[in-house]
C-alpha beads as a LAMMPS data file, in Angstrom:
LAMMPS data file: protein, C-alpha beads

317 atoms
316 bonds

1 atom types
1 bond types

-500.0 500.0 xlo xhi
-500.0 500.0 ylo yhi
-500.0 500.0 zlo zhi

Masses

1 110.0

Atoms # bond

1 1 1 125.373 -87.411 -96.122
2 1 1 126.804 -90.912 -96.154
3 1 1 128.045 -90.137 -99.505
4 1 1 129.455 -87.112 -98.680
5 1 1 131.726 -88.974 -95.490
6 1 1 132.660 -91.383 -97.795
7 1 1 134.471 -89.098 -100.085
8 1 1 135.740 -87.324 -97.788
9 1 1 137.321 -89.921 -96.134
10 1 1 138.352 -91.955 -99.655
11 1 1 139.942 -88.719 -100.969
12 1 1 141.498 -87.055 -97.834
13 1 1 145.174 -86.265 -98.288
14 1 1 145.657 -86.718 -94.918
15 1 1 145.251 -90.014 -94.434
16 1 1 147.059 -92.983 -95.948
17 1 1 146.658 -94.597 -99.475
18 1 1 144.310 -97.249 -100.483
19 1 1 147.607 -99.902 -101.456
20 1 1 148.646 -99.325 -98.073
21 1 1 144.593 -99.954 -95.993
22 1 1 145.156 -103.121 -98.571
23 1 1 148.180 -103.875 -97.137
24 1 1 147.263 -103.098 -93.472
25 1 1 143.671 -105.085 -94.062
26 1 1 145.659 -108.136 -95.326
27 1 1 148.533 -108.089 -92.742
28 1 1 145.571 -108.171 -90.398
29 1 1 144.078 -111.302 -92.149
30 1 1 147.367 -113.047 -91.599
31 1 1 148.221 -112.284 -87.880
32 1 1 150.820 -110.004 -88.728
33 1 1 149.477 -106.559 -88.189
34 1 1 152.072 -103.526 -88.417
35 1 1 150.628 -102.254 -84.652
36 1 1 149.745 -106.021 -82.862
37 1 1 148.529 -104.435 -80.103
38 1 1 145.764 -103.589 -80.593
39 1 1 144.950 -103.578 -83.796
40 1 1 145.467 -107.418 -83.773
41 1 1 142.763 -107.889 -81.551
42 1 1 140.043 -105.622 -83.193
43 1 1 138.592 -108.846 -84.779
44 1 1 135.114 -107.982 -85.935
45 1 1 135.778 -105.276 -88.625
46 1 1 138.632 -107.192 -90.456
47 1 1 136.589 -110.437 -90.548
48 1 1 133.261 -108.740 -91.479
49 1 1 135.529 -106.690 -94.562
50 1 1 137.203 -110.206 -95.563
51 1 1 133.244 -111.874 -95.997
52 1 1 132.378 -108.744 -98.399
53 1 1 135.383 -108.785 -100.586
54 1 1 134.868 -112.595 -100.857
55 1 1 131.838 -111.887 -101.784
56 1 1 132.627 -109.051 -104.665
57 1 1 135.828 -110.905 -106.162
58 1 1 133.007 -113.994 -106.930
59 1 1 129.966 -111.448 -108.093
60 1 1 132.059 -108.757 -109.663
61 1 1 136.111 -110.719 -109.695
62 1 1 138.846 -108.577 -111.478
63 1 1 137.098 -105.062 -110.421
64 1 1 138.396 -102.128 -108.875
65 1 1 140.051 -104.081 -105.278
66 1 1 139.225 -101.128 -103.205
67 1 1 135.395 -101.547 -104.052
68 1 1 134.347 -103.489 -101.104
69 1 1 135.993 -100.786 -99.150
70 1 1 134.208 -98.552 -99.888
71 1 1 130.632 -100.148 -99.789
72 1 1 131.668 -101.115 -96.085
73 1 1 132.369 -97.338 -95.283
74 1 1 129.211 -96.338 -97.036
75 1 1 126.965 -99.100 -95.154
76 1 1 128.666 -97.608 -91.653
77 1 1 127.677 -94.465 -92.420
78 1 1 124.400 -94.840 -93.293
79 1 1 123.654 -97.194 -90.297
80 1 1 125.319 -94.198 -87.762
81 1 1 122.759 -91.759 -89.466
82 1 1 119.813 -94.469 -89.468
83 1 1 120.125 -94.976 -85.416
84 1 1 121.206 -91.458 -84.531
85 1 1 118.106 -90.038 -85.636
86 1 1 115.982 -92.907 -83.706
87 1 1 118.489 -91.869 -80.614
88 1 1 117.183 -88.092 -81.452
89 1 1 113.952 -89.117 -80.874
90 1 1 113.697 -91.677 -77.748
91 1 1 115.134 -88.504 -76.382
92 1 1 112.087 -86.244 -76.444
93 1 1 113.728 -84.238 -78.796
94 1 1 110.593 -83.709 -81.792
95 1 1 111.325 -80.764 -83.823
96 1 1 112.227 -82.633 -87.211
97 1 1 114.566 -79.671 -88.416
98 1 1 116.632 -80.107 -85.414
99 1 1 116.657 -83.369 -85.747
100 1 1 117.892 -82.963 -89.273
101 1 1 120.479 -80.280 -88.372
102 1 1 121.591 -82.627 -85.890
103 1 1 122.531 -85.226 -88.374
104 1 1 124.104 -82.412 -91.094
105 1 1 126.198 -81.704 -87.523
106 1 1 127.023 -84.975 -87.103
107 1 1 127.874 -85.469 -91.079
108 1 1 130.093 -82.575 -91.058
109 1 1 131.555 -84.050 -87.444
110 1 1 132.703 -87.236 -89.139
111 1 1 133.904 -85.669 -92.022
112 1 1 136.276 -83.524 -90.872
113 1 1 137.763 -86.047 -88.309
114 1 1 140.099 -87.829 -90.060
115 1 1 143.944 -87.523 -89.854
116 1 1 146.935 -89.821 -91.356
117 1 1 144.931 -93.230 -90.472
118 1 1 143.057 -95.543 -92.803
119 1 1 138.747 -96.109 -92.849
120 1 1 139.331 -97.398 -89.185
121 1 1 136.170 -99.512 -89.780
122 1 1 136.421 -100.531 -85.796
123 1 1 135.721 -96.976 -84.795
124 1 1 132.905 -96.040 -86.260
125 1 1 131.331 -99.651 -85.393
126 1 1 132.097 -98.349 -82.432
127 1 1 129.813 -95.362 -82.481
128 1 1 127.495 -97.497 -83.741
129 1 1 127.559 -100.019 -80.678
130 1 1 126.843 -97.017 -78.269
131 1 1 124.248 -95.716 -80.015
132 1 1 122.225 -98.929 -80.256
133 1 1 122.796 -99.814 -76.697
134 1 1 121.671 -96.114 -75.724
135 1 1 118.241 -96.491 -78.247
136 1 1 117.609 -100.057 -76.354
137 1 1 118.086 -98.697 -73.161
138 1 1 115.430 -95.731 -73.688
139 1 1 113.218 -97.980 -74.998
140 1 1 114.004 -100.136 -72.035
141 1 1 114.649 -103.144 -74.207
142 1 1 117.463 -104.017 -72.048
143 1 1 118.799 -107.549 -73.005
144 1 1 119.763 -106.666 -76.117
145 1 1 122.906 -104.906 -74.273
146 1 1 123.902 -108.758 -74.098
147 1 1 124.506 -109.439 -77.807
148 1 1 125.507 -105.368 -78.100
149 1 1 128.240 -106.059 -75.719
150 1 1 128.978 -109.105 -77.166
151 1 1 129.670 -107.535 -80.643
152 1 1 131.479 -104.694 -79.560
153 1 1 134.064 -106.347 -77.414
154 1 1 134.996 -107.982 -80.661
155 1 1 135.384 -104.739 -82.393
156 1 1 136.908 -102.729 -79.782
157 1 1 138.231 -102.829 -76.566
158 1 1 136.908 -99.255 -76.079
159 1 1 133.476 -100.544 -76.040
160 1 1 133.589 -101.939 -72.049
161 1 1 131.210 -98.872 -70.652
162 1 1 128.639 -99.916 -73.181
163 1 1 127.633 -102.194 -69.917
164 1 1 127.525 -99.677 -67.567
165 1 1 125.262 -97.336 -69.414
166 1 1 122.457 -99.631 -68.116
167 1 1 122.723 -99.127 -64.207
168 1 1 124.763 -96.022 -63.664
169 1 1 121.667 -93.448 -64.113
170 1 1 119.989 -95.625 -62.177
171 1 1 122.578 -95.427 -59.686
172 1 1 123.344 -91.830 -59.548
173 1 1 119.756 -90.789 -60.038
174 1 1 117.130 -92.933 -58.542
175 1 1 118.601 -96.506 -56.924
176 1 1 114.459 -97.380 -56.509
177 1 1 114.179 -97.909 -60.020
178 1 1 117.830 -100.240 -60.361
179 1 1 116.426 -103.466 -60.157
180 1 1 117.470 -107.572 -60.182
181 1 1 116.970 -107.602 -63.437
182 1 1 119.237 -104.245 -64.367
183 1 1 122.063 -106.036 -62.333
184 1 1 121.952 -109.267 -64.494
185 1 1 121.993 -107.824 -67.519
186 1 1 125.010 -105.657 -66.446
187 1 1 126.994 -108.223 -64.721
188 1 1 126.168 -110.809 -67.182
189 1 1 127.237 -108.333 -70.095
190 1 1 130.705 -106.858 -68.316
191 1 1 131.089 -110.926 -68.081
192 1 1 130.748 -111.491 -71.664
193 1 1 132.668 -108.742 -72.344
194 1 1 136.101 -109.953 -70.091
195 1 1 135.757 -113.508 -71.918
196 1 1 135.785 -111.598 -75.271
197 1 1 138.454 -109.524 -74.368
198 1 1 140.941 -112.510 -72.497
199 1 1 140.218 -115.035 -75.391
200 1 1 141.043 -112.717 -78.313
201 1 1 144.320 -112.256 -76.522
202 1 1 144.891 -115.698 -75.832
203 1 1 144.214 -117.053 -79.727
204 1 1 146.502 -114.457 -80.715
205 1 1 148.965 -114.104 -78.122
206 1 1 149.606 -110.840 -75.905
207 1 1 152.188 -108.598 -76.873
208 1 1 152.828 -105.475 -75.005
209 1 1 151.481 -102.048 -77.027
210 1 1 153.528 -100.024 -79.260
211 1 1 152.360 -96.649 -80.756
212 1 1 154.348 -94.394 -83.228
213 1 1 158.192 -93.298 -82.479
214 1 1 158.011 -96.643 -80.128
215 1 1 155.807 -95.044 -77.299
216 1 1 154.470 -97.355 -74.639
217 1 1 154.325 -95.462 -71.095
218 1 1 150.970 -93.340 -70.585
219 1 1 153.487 -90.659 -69.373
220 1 1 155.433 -90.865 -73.235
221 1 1 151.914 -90.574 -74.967
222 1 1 150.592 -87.633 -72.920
223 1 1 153.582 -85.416 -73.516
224 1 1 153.306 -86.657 -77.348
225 1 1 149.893 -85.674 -77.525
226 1 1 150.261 -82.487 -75.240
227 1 1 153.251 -80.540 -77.175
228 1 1 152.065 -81.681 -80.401
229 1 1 150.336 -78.617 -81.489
230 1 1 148.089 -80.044 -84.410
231 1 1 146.221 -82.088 -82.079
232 1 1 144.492 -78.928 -80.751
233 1 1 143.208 -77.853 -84.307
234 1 1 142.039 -81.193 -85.266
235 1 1 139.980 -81.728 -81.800
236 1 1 138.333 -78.444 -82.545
237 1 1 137.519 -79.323 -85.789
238 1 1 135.684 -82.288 -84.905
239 1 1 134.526 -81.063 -81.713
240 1 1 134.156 -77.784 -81.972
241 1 1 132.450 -75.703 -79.057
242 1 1 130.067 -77.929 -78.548
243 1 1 131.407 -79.992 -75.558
244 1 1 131.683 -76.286 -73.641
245 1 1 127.784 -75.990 -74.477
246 1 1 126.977 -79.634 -72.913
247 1 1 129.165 -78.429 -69.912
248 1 1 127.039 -74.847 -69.364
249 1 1 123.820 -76.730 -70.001
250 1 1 124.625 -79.989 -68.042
251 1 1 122.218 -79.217 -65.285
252 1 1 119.033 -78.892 -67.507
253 1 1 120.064 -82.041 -69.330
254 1 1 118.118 -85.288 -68.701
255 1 1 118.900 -88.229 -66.494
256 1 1 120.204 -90.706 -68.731
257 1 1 122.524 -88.110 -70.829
258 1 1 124.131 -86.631 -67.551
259 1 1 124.731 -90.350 -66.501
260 1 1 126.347 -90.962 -69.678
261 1 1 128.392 -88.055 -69.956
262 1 1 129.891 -88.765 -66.364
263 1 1 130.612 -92.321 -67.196
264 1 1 132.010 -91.832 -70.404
265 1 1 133.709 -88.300 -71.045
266 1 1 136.191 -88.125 -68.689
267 1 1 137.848 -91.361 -68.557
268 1 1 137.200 -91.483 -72.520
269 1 1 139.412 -88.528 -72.730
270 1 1 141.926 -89.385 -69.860
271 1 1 142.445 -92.615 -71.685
272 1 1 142.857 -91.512 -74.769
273 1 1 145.195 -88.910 -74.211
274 1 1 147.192 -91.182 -72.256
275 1 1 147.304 -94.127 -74.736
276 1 1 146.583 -93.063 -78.301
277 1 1 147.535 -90.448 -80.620
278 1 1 145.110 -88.272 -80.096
279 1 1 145.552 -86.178 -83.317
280 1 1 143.657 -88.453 -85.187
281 1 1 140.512 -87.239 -83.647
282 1 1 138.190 -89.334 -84.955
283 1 1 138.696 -91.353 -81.607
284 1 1 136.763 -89.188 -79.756
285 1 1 133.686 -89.328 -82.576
286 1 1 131.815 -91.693 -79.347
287 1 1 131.515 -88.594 -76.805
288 1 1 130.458 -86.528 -79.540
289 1 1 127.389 -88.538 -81.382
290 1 1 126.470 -90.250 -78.178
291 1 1 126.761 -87.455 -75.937
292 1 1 127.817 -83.803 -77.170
293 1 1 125.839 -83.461 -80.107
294 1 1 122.433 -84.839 -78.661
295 1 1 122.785 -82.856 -75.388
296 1 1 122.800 -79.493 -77.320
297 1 1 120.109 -80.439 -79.392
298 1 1 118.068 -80.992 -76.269
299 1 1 119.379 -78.089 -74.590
300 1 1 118.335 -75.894 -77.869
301 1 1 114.399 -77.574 -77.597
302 1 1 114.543 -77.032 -74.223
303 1 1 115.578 -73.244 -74.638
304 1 1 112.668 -72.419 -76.720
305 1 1 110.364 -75.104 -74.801
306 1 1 110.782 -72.620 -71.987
307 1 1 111.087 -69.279 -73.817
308 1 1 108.331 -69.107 -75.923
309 1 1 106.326 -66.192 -76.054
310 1 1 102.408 -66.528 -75.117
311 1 1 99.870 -66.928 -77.578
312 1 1 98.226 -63.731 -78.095
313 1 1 94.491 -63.842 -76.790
314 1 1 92.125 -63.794 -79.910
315 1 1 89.809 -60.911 -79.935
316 1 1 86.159 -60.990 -80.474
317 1 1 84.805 -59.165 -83.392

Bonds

1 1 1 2
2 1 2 3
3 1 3 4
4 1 4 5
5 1 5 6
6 1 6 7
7 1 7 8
8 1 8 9
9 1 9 10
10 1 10 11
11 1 11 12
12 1 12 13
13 1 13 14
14 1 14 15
15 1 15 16
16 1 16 17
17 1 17 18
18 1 18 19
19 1 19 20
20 1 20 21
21 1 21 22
22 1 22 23
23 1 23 24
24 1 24 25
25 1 25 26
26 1 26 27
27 1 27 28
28 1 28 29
29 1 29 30
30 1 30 31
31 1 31 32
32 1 32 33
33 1 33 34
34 1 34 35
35 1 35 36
36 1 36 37
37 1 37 38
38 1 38 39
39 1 39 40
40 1 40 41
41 1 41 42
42 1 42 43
43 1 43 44
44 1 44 45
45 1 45 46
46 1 46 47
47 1 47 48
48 1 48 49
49 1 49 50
50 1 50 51
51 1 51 52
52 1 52 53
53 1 53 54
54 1 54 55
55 1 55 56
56 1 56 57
57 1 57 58
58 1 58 59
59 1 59 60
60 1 60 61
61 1 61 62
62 1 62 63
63 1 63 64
64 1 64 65
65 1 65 66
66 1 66 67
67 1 67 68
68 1 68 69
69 1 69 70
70 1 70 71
71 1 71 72
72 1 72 73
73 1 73 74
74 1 74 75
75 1 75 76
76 1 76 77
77 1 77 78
78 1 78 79
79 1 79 80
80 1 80 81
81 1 81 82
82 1 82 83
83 1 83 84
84 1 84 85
85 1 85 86
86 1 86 87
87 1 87 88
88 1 88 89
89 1 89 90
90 1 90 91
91 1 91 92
92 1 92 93
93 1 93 94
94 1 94 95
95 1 95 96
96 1 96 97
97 1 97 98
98 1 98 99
99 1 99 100
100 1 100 101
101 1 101 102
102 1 102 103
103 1 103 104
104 1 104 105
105 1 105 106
106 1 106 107
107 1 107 108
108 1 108 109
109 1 109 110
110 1 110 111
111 1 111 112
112 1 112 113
113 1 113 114
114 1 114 115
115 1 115 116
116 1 116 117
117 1 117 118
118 1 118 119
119 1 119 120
120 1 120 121
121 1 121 122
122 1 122 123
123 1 123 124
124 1 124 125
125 1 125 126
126 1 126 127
127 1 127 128
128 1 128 129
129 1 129 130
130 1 130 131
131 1 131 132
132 1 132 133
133 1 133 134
134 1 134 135
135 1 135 136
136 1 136 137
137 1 137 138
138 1 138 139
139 1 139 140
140 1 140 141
141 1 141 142
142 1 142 143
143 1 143 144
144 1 144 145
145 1 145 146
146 1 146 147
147 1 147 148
148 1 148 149
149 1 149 150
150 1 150 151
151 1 151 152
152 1 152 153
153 1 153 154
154 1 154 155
155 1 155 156
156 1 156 157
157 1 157 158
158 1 158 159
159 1 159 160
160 1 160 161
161 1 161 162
162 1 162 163
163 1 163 164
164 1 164 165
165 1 165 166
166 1 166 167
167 1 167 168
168 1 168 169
169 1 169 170
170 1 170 171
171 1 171 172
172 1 172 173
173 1 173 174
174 1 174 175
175 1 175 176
176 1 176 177
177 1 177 178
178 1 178 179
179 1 179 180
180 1 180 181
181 1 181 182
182 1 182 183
183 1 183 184
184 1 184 185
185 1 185 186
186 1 186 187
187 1 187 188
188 1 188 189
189 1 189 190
190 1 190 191
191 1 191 192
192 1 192 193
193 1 193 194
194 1 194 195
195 1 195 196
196 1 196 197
197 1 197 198
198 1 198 199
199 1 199 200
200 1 200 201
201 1 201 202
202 1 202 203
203 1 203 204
204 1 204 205
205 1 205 206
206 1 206 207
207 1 207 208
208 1 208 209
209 1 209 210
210 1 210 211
211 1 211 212
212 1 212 213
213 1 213 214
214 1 214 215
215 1 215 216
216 1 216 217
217 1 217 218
218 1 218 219
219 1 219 220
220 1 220 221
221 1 221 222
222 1 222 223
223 1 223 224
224 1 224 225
225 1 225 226
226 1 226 227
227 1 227 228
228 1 228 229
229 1 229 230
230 1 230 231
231 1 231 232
232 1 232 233
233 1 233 234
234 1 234 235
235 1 235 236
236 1 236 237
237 1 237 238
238 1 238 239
239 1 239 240
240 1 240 241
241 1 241 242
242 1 242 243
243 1 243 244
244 1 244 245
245 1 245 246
246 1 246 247
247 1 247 248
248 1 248 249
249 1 249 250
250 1 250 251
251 1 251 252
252 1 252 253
253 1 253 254
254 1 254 255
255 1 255 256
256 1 256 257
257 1 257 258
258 1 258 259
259 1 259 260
260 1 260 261
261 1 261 262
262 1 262 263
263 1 263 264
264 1 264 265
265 1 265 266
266 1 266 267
267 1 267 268
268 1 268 269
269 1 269 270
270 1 270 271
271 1 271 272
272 1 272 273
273 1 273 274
274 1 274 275
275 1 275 276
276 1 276 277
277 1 277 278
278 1 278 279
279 1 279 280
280 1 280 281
281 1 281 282
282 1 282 283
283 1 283 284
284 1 284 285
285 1 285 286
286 1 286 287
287 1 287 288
288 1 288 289
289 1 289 290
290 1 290 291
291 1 291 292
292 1 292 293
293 1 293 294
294 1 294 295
295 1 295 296
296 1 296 297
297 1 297 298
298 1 298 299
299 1 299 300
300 1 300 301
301 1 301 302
302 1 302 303
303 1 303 304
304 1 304 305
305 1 305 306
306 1 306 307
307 1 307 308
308 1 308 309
309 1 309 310
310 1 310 311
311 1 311 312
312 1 312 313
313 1 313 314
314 1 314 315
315 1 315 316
316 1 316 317
C-alpha cells in the first residue's frame, strides 16, 4: 500500500515535476521559499529531508537526486498505515478484515488526493501527528501530547487542536473525569505550541500570506475555492460519501470520536476553505484518517454488533 501511494504520487500528472520539488525543497533550505508564508515556516519536513539527502549523497553520492525523496514519502506512508491500524484497534474496533479494508480505504484515500502540488511532506506528518496523539490519548498515555505538540507545531501550523483533543471529550462528555492533570498537559502543550509558532516567525521574519493569482483576504479565497468547479470532484474523490455516513451515524459513535469530530471538522473545513486552495484536497486527508474513515468502520461493527441473528438452539439427538 505504501508502495502503491508512492507511485501514485511520484508519477501523477497532476502535480508538479521532480526539478521543480528540487527547486522548491532548496529555495526552502535557503530562506527564500516561492510562498514565504507559510511554507517558510513549515520547518520540520524540509530539515528532516535535508539530513536524509546528506545522508544518501555520502552513502550512495552521484545517484538518482530525487532518491531521498522518495524514501521519505515511502517511510510516511508506511508510518500513517503502521499507527492507523493501532488507532483501529484502541477503538474497539476487532474484526481484522475491517481493519484491513480500512487501511485499503485509507490507501486508496491518499492516493487519489493529490492535485498540482509537490510530496507536501508537512501534510502527511501531519496526519501522522493526530493519529499518534489520538493512540496516546486512548491508551491514556497522556504526556506524550507534550513532545507530539511539540513536533507538530514545527511541521504545521494546522496542528494547534492536537492539544485540545485531550480535554474536550472530557469536557463535553463527562467534566468528572477532566482532571489537574488533563489541564496541565493541555495548557502546558497549547503553551509549547504558541512559542513554536511565534519563534519560527520571529527567526524568519513575518510576512503577510500570499496564495495563487495574489489572494490574501478569506473573502478572495472562498469565492476562489467556491466557483472553481474542480474542487468539488477532487473533494469527492478523496472523501467520498463517507463524511455523510459519520454525519447519519454520529449519535451511535463513541465519546472520544464525536469530541473529535466537533473540534476538528468544522473549523478544519471553515479554515481551509477560507485560506487555502482547497482543490488540492489532500488538505483535508486529517478529518478523513482521524475521523471519517474510523467512525464508519465503527459504525459498520457496530451495525452487525447489534444485528446479528441468534444462534440457533442445538437440538438433542
Amino acid at each position: 500500500m505504501s508502495l502503491y501511494v508512492l507511485y501514485e504520487h511520484a508519477t501523477s500528472c497532476l502535480a508538479i515535476t521532480h526539478a521543480v520539488q528540487i527547486e522548491r525543497h532548496k529555495n526552502i533550505i535557503a530562506g527564500t521559499s516561492e510562498f514565504y508564508n507559510p511554507w517558510q515556516y513549515r520547518i520540520l519536513s524540509p530539515l528532516i529531508l535535508e539530513s536524509i539527502i546528506q545522508l544518501f549523497n555520502k552513502v550512495l553520492p552521484g545517484k538518482y537526486e530525487m532518491l531521498p525523496y522518495l524514501f521519505f514519502k515511502f517511510i510516511q506512508n508506511m508510518l500513517i498505515f503502521y499507527i492507523s491500524f493501532y488507532y483501529y484497534k484502541s477503538l474497539q474496533i476487532k474484526n481484522p478484515i475491517l481493519i484491513f479494508a480500512g487501511l485499503m480505504l485509507l490507501c486508496f484515500t491518499i492516493s487519489n488526493s493529490v492535485f498540482q502540488s509537490d510530496f507536501s511532506f508537512n501534510t502527511y506528518f501531519d496526519i501522522i501527528f493526530y493519529l499518534l496523539a489520538a493512540c496516546v490519548i486512548l491508551q491514556k498515555k497522556y504526556y506524550w501530547i507534550i513532545p507530539i505538540t511539540f513536533l507538530a507545531a514545527a511541521n504545521r501550523e494546522t496542528s494547534g487542536f492536537i492539544p485540545l483533543m485531550l480535554v474536550v471529550p472530557f469536557i463535553l462528555y463527562d467534566r468528572s473525569l477532566l482532571t489537574k492533570d488533563k489541564w496541565i498537559i493541555t495548557l502546558s502543550s497549547l503553551a509549547i505550541f504558541a512559542i513554536v509558532f511565534v519563534s519560527i516567525r520571529l527567526y524568519f521574519g513575518f510576512r503577510e500570506a500570499e496564495g495563487i493569482h495574489g489572494m490574501r483576504s478569506p473573502l478572495a479565497y472562498l469565492k476562489f475555492n467556491l466557483t472553481f468547479f474542480r474542487m468539488y470532484p477532487q473533494l469527492f474523490g478523496t472523501l467520498g460519501l463517507i463524511p455523510l455516513i459519520t454525519l447519519f451515524g454520529f449519535k451511535r459513535l463513541p465519546v472520544m470520536l464525536k469530541s473529535w469530530c466537533l473540534l476538528i471538522v468544522p473549523f478544519w473545513f471553515v479554515i481551509h476553505l477560507a485560506k487555502s486552495t482547497a482543490m488540492e484536497s489532500r488538505l483535508f486527508l486529517v478529518p478523513q484518517a482521524l475521523i471519517f474513515i474510523p467512525a464508519m468502520l465503527w459504525l459498520i461493527e457496530d451495525f452487525y454488533k447489534n444485528h446479528s441473528p441468534a444462534e440457533a438452539p442445538v437440538r438433542n439427538s
